[in-house]
Every structure is written in structure tokens, then in C-alpha cells.
C-alpha positions as CSV (number, residue, x, y, z in Angstrom):
1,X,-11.1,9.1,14.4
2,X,-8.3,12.0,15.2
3,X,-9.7,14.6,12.7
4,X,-6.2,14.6,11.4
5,X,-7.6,12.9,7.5
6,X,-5.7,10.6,5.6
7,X,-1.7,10.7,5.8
8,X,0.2,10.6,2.3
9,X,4.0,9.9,2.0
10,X,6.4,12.9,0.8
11,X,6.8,12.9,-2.6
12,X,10.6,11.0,-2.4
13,X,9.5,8.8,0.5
14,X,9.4,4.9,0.1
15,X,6.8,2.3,0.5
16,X,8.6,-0.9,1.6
17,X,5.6,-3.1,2.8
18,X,1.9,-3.5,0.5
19,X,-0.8,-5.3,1.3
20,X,-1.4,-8.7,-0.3
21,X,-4.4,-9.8,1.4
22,X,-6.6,-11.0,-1.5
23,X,-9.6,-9.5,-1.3
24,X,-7.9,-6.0,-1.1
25,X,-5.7,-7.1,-4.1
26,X,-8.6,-7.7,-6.3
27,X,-10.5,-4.3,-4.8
28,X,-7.0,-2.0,-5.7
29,X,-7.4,-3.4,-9.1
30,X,-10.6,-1.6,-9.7
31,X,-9.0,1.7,-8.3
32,X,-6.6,3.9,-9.4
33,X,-3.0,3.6,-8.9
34,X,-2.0,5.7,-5.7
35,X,-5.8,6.2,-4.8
36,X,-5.2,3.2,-1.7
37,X,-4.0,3.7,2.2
38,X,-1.1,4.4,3.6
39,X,0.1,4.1,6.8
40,X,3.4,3.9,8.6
41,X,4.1,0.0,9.8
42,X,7.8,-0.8,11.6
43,X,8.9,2.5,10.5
44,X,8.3,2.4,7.0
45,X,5.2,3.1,4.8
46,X,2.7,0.8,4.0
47,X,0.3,0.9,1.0
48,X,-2.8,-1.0,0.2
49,X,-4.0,-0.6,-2.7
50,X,-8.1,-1.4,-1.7
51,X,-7.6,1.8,0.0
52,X,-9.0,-0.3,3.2
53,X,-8.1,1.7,6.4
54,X,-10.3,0.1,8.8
55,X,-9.7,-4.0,8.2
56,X,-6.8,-6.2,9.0
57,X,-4.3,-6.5,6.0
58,X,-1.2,-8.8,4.7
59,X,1.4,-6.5,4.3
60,X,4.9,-8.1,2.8
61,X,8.0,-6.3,2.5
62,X,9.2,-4.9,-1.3
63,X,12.2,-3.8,-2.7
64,X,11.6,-0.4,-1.7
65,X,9.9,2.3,-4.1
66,X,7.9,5.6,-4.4
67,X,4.1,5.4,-4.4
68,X,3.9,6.2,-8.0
69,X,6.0,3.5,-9.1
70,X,3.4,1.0,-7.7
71,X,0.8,-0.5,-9.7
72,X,-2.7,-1.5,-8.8
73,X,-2.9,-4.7,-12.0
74,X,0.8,-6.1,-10.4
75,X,0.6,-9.7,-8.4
76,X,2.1,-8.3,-4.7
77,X,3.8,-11.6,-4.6
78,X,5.9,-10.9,-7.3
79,X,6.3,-7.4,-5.9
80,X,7.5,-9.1,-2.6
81,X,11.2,-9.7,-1.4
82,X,12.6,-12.9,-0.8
């Protein structure tokens, strides 16, 4: 660890990848919208909504959007570009 804490997108920033690995999928959906990770991935944020920091994810790219606009309940594979 850095000491540096958890990093959290400016308010007008976009998340363009989320996580769809399952398990994390069905974790976020106990937690609060905007309560997850994220993390910068190919110069874009990243969000998982389990809030898993430490374990491998699936991230897939989205129409981009602000964290807020995310929801914890919505299928990422609908949320994913094609």
C-alpha cells in the first residue's frame, strides 16, 4: 500500500470501463451506488461496483458516463458498448 487511500474521479470525469466479473456484479448489488472502486485503466476510469480493489476484474467498455449516473441493480452487459 502507498498511503495515498482510495482515488475518486472529479465530479465531471467519466467512467468508460466497469467491471462485469460476476461475482463482483452480484456483490455491488448489495452496495450502494458509487460506494465501489475506481481506478484509472488505458487512461480512463474504471469502476467496480463490489468495491473489490485487490482481485482481478472484467472490465468492458461503456458509453461513457459520470459515476453517479451508474447503477449498482443494472446488468453491465447491457451497460456495455458494442
Amino acid at each position: 500500500m502507498d498511503g495515498r487511500g482510495p482515488i475518486s474521479a472529479p465530479v465531471d470525469d467519466l467512467v468508460v470501463f466497469i467491471c462485469a466479473d460476476g461475482r463482483h456484479v452480484e456483490i455491488g448489488r448489495t452496495q450502494p451506488d458509487g460506494s465501489g472502486h475506481l481506478t484509472l485503466r488505458d487512461g480512463g476510469w474504471a469502476y467496480c461496483a463490489a468495491g473489490r480493489s485487490t482481485e482481478p476484474h472484467t472490465w468492458v467498455e461503456i458509453s461513457p458516463r459520470r459515476l453517479p449516473e451508474i447503477s449498482h441493480v443494472a446488468d453491465p452487459g447491457q451497460e456495455a458498448t458494442r
